[in-house]
N, C-alpha and C positions, 0 to 999 in steps of 0.2 A: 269707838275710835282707838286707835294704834297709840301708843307709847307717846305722851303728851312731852310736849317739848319743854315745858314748863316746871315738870316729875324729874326731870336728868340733869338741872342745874347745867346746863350748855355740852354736856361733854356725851359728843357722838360716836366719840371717837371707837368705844367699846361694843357700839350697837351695830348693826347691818341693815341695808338697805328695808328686809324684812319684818323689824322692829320698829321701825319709824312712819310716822305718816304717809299715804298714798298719795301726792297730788295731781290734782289734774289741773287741766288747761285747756277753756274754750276759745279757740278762733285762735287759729296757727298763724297768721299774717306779719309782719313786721316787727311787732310786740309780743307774740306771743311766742312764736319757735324760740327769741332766745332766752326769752323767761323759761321757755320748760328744758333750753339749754342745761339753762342755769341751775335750775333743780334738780336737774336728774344727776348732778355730782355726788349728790347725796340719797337722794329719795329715788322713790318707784316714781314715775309720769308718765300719764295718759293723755296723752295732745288728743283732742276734739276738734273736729273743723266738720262744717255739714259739705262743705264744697269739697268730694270722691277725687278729682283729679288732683287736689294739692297732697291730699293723704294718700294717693298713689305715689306721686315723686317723691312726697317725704320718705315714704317704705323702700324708695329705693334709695334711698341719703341723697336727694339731689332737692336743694333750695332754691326754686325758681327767683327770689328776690335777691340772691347772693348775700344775704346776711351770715350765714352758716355754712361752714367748708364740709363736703363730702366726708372726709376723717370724725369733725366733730361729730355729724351725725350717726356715724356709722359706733361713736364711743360709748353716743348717750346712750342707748338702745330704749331709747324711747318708744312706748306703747302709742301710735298713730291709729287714730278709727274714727272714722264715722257714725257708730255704734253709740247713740247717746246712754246705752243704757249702761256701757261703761262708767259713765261716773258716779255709777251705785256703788261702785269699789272705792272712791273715793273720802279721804276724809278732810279735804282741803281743795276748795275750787275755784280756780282764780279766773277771773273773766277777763280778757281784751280783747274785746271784738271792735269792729270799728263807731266812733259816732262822727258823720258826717253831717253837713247840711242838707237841708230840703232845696228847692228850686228857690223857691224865697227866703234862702239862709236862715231861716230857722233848725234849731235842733231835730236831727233826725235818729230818733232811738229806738228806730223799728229791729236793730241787731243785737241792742241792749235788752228789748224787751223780750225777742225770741229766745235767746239765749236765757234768758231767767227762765221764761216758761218751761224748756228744756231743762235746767239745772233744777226747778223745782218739781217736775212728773218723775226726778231719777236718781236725787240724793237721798242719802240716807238721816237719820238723827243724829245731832249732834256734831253735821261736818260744818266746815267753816267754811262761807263767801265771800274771797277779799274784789272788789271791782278795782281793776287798773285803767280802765276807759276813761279817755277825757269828757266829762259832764258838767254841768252846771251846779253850784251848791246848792243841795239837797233831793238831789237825782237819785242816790241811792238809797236814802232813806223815805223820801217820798214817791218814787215810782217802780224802784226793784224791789223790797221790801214785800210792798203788797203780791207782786206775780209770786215770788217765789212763796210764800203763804199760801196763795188761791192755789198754787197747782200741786204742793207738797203735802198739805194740810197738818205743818208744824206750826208751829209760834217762835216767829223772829224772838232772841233772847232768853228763852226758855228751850226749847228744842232744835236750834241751828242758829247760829252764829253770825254776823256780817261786819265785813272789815273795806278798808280801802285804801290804795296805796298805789299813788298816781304814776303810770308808767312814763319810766327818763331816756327810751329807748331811742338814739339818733340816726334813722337810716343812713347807711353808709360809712359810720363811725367805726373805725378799730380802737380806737384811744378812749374815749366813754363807752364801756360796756356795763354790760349790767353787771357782770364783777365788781368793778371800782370805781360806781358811780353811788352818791350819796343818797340814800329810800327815803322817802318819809313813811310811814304807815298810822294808821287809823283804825278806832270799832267802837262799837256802837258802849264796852262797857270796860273797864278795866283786865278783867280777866283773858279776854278774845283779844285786848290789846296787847298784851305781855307773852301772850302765845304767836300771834301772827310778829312780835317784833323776833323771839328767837327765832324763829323762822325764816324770816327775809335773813336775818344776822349771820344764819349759819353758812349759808352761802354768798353770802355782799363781804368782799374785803374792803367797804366804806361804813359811811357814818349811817345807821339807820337810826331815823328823827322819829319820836312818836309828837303826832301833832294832838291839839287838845281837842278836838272833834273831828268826825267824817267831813264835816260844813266845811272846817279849817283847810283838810287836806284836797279837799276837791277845790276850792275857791285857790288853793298855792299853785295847783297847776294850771289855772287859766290865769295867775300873774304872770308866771314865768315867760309864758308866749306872747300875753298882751303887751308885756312891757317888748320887748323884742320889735311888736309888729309895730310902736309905734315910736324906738327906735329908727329902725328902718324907714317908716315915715317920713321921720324926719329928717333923715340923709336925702330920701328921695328929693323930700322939696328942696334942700339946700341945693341938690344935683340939678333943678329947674330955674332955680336962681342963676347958680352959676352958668347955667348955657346964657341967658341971657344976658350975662354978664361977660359972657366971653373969656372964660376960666375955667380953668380942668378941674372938676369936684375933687379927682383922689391927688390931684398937688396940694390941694388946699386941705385934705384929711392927715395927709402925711405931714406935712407943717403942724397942726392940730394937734398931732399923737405926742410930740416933744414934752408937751406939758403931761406932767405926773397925772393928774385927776382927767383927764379925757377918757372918754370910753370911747372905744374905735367901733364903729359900724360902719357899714357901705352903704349905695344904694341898691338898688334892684329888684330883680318879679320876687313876690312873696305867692309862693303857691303852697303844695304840699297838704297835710293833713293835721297840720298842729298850728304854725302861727296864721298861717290866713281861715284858718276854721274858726280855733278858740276864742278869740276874741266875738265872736257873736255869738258866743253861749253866754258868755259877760253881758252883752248887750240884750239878751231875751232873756235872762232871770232878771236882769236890775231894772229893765222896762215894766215885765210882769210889778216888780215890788216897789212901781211908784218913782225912779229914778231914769231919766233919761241920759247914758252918755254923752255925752257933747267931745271930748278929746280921742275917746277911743272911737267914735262912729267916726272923725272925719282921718285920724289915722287908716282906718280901714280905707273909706272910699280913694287916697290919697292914693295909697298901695295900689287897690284894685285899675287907678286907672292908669298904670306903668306900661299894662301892654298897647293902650293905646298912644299911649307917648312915643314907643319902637313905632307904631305902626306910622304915625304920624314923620319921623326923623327918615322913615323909610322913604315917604312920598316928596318931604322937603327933596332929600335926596334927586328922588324922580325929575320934580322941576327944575332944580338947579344946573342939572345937567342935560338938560331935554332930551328927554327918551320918549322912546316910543311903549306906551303901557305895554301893547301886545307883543313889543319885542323883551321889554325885559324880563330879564332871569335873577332870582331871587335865592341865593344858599342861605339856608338856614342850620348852625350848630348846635343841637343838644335839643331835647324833646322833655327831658326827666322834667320833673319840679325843681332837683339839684343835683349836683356835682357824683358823679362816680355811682349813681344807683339807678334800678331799671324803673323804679316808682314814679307813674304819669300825674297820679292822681293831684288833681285840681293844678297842673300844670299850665305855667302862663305862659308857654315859650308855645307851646299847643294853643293858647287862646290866640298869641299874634298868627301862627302858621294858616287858624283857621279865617281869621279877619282878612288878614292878606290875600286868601285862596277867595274867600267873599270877594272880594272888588274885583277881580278877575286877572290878577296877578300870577306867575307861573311859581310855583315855588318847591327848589330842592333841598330838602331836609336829609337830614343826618346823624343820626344816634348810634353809636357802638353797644348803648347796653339795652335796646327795645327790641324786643321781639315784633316784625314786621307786619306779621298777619293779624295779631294783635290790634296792632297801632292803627291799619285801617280799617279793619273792622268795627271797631269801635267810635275811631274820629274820621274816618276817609281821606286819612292822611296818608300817603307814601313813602316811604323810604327810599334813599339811593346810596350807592357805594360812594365814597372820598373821590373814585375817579371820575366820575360821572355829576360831582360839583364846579367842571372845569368852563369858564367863560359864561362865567356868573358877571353881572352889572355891581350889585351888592349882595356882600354878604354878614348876615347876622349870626356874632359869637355869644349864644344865649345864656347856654351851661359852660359853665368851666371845667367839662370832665377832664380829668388827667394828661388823656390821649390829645387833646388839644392842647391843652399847653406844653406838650412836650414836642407838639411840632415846630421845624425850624420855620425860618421868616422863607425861606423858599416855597414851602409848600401852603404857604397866605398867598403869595405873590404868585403861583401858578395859577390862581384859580382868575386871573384878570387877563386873557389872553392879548391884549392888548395893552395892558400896564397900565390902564386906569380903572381904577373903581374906586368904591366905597366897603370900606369896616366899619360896622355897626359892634362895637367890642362891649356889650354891658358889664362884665365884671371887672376888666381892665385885665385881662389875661396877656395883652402883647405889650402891654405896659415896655417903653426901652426897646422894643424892636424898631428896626431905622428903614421904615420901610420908604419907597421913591416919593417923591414931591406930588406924583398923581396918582396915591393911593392915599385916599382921606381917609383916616383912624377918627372916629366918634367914638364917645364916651359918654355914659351916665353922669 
């Protein structure tokens, strides 16, 4: 291994790119491009990804997920490849690859586990494995540990290293970046721990935490989310209360917030890749170890059944005004999972689009940041232009991208060619627009 970060008492300043550790990075996705962003201010990095097309666009500086600007990447000069055997140059190998659920929300670690096999047929002695994937505690030491063993034929602790240090990356964030957001890190013994914390350090202008086990820091990043999702939760139901009560949820949140100790949440779809996943890694380790959730499983289901709730306000909608199913026209805004980014995955505005299209409903959708071909290919969902949402019945404001809340109340009120509909507004984005007496605004 290259010049031990541990030997130079923190000062880099005298060394060059070529004196300091190599690291790489598997699985370019979300978390990984600006982790190896991140590093390459300092260090040599070799991004890994097995998927050819994304390590083409990256070679040419273009970020299909809009995380990283053309400039940034063209500065890092990042070593991009598909070439596993590059990480035989490596002496530092950070893994974020995705961990998703299976069909029946269980942990799915088939990218977790390839990727070890891969890290361990092509490292060399002595480098260091920090995991950033979100996993359940004792993922790393009980299930990546062993591959990378079997296929290396080192010994975890004696001839390579393993650390962990739970990725804080928020799709679509400029303001929490991995610069000046606060790390925790982790490893299996003191020595790998004091070296992977100068490490994260020298490039984090935040607090970097050593937690007191792997267990610690893998169990801190499914708090972070669980508490989150069961926040949200809990807005949600209040959000069901008050319809039935005949009350604006976000009058009553705004009132709320006055008080010093309130914590403000909303309601709304909980999709994406961290809070409506994590929480069921919590639920299948603490099941495996004897422990049934009871608050976190009915937060989850509460969440999950938000798109049927739209879908449900959509058809109250239908009856109250007697339409004809086959005649109505249905705009839908925003596809993402959230606000300002092209990320579909586990997308709930996609789950009502598809239930709606189920009952045989007509529906024109809407996204500025999905790529088209894309979106039906994979869900048989359509896309249409802004003008081509015109003399909609109802239309749903799913996502709060930018672009929609920076539209005036004229261009809501075009889309009603007759001056009556319905606004299905989930996040409260026309909040104070004064729209006519026969355009009904819903809310969460």
């Amino acid at each position: 291994m290259r010049t031990r970060l541990v030997t130079i008492n923190g000062d880099l300043e005298n060394l060059t790119k070529e004196d300091l550790p190599v690291i790489g990075v598997v699985g370019l996705g979300y978390v990984g491009l600006p982790v190896s962003l991140g590093f390459s201010k300092r260090y040599q990095v070799i991004g890994y990804d097995i998927n050819q097309e994304r390590i083409t666009s990256l070679k040419k500086s273009i970020d299909a997920t809009n995380e990283v600007s053309k400039e940034e990447l063209v500065d890092a000069a990042i070593n991009f490849t598909t070439d596993e055997k590059e990480l035989n140059s490596c002496d530092v190998i950070i893994v974020t690859v995705p961990t998703p659920l299976n069909v029946n929300n269980k942990p799915d670690l088939s990218y977790l586990s390839q990727a070890s096999t891969v890290i361990g047929k092509n490292m060399k002695k002595d480098t260091i494995v920090i995991y950033e994937s979100t996993v359940y505690p004792g993922t790393t030491e009980e299930v990546c540990i062993p591959i990378l063993e079997e296929n290396s034929n080192l010994k975890c602790g004696k001839e390579f290293h393993i650390g962990y240090s739970p990725e804080r990356i928020n799709p679509g964030d400029k303001t929490h970046t991995f610069f000046n957001t606060n790390k925790v890190v982790a490893a299996q013994d003191n020595n790998t721990l004091e070296e992977i914390f100068l490490l994260y350090q020298s490039v984090i202008h935040a607090q970097v935490y050593k937690a007191s086990s792997i267990k610690v820091a893998e169990a801190s990043k499914l708090v972070e989310n669980t508490q989150r999702d069961f926040n949200i939760a809990l807005m949600n139901e209040l959000s069901l209360i008050f319809r039935q009560m005949g009350i604006n949820t976000y009058d009553v949140l705004e009132a709320a917030k006055t008080k010093w100790n309130f914590i403000p949440f909303n309601p709304g779809l909980v999709g994406g890749h961290c809070i409506g996943v994590d929480p069921y890694y919590f639920i299948y380790k603490s099941t495996i170890e004897g422990y049934k959730p009871e608050l976190i499983e009915l937060a989850r289901r509460l969440n999950e059944r938000m798109s049927d709730v739209i879908v449900d306000l959509v058809w109250d909608e239908i009856r109250k005004r007697n339409l004809n199913k086959e005649e109505v026209k249905i705009g839908l805004l925003g596809l993402t999972f959230k606000e300002n980014v092209p990320d579909i995955r586990n997308s709930k505005s996609i789950e009502i689009a598809k239930k709606l299209l189920d009952s045989g409903l007509d529906i024109y959708s809407h996204d500025p940041y999905i790529d088209s071909t894309t979106l039906f290919n994979e869900h048989g969902i359509k896309l249409y232009e802004w003008k081509e949402l015109e003399e909609v019945n109802i239309l749903i404001v799913a996502v709060p991208h930018q672009e929609y809340r920076d539209k005036g109340i004229v261009a809501y009120q075009n889309f009603f060619s007759d001056g009556e509909g319905t606004i299905i507004d989930i996040k409260d984005i026309l909040r104070n627009r004064c729209f006519s007496k026969e355009i009904n605004v819903i809310t969460l």
